[in-house]
C-alpha positions as a Markdown table, in Angstrom:
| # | Residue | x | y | z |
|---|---|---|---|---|
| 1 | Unk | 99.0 | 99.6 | 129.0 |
| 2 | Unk | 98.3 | 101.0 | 126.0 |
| 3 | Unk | 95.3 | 103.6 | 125.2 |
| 4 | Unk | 94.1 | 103.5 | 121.8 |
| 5 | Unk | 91.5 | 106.6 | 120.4 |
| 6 | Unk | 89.8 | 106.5 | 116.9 |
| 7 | Unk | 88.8 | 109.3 | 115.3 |
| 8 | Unk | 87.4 | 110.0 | 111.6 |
| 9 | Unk | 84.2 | 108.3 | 111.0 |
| 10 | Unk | 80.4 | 109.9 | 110.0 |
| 11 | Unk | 78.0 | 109.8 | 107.9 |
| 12 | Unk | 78.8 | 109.2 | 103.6 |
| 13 | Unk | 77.4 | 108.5 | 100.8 |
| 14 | Unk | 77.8 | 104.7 | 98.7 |
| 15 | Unk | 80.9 | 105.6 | 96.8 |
| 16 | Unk | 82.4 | 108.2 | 99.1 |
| 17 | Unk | 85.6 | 107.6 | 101.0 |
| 18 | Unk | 86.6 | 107.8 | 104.5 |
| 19 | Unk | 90.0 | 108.0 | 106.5 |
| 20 | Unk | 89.7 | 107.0 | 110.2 |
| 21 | Unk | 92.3 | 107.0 | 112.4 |
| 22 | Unk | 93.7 | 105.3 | 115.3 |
| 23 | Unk | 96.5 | 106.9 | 117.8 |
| 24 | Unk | 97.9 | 104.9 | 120.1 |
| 25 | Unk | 99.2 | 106.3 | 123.8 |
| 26 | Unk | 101.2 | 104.7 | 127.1 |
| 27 | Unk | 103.1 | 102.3 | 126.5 |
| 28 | Unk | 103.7 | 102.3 | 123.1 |
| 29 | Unk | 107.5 | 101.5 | 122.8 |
| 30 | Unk | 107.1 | 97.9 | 121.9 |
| 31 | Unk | 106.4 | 96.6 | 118.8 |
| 32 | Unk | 102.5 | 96.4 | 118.1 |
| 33 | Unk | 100.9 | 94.9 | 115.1 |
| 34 | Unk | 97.9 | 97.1 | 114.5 |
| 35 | Unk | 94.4 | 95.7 | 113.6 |
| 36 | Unk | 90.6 | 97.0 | 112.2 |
| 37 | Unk | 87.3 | 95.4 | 113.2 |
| 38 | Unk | 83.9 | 96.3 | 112.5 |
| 39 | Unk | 81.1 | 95.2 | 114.2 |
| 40 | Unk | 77.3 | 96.4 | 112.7 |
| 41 | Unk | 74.2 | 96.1 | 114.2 |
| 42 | Unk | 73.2 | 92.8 | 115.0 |
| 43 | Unk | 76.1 | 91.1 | 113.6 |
| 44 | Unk | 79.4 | 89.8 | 115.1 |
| 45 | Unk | 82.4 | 92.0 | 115.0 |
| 46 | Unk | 84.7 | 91.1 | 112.3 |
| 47 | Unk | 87.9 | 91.3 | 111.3 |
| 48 | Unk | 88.7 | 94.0 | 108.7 |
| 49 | Unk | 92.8 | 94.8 | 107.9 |
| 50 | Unk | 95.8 | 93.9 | 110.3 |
| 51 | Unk | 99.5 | 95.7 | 109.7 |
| 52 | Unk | 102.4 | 93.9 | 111.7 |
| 53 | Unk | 104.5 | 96.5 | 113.5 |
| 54 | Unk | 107.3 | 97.0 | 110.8 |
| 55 | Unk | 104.5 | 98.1 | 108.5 |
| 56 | Unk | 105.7 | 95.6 | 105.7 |
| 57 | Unk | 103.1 | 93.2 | 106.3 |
| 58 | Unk | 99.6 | 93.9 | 105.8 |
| 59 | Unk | 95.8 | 91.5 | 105.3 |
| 60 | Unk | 92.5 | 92.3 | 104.8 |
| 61 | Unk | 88.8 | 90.9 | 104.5 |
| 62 | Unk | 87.6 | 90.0 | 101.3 |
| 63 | Unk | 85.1 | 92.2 | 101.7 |
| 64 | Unk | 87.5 | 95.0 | 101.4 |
| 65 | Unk | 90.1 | 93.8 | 99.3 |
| 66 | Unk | 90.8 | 96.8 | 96.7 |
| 67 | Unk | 88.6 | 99.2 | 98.4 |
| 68 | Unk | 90.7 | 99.5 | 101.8 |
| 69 | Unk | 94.1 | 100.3 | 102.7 |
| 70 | Unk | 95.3 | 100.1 | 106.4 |
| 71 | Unk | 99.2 | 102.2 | 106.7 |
| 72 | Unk | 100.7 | 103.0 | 109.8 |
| 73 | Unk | 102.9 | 106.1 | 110.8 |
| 74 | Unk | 105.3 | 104.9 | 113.7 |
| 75 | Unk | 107.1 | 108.0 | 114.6 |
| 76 | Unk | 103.4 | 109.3 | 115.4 |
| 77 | Unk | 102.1 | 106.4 | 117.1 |
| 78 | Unk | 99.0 | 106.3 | 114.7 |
| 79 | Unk | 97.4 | 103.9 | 112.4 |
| 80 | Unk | 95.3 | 104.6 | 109.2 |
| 81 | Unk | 92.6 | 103.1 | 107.5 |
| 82 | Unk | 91.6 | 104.3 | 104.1 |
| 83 | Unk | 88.1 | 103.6 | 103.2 |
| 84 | Unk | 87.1 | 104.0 | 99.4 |
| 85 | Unk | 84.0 | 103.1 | 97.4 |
| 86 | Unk | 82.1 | 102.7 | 100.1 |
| 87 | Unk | 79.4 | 100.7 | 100.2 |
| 88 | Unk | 76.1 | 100.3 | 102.6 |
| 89 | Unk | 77.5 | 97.2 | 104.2 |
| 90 | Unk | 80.2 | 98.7 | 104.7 |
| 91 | Unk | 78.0 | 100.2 | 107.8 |
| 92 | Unk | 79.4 | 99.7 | 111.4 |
| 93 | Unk | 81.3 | 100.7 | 114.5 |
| 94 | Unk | 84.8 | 100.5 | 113.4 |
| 95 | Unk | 87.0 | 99.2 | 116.4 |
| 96 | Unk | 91.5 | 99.9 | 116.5 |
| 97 | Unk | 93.3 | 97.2 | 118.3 |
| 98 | Unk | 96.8 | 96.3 | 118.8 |
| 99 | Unk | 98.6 | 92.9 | 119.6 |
| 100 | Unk | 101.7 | 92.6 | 121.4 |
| 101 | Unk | 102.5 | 89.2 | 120.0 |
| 102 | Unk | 100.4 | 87.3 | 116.7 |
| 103 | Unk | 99.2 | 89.3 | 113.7 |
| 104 | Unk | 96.5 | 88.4 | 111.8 |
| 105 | Unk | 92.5 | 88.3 | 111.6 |
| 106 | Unk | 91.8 | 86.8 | 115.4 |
| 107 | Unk | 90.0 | 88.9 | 118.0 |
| 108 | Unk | 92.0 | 86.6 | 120.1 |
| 109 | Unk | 95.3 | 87.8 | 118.9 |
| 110 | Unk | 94.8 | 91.4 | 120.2 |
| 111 | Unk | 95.8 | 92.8 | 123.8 |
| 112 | Unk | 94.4 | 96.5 | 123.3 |
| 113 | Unk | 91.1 | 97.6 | 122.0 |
| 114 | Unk | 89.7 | 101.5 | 121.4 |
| 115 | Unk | 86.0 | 102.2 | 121.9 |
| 116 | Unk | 85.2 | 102.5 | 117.9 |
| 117 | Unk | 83.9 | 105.0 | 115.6 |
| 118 | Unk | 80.9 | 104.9 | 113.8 |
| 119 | Unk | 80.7 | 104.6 | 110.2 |
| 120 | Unk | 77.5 | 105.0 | 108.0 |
| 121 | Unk | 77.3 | 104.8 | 104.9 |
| 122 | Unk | 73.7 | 105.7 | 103.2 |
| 123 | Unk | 73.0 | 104.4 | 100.1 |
């Protein structure tokens, strides 16, 4: 099993930037890639960036091409996202996950989920 805790979102202004963070416990030996979703109110959650384990690899939404950069840190079992210009849209519960096997922009693909941070961004 592995435990996954986010940490780092609030309440910004459109424009401001955010870091959150997602650190990853148990059984975290293997080799995860490491996923953001978002999911706002209302809506379907969503896939936002994806890392593969080596760190090498990395895709994200169109929605946050430019503005977002995911980054991973292996030796301290934690994975970034770095959130700039932010926009109202960019509004939602912000969700880690990790997948043992396939990385990419499927829900499906992932094993592991955290419990999401919130993310508001007034405009």
């Amino acid at each position: 099993q592995v435990r996954l805790v986010e940490s780092g979102g609030g309440l910004v202004q459109a424009g401001d930037s955010l870091r959150l963070s997602c650190a990853a416990s148990g059984r975290t030996s293997g080799s995860y890639a490491m996923g953001w979703f978002r999911q706002a109110p209302g809506k379907e959650r969503e896939f936002v960036a994806a890392i593969n384990w080596s760190g090498s690899t990395t895709n994200y939404a169109d929605s946050v091409k430019g503005r977002f950069t995911i980054s991973r840190d292996s030796a301290k079992n934690t994975v970034y996202l770095q959130m700039n210009s932010l926009k109202s849209e960019d509004t939602a519960v912000y969700y880690c996950a990790a997948s043992q096997g396939r990385f990419g922009s499927f829900m499906s693909s992932y094993d592991y989920w955290g419990q999401g941070t919130q993310v508001t961004v007034s405009s």
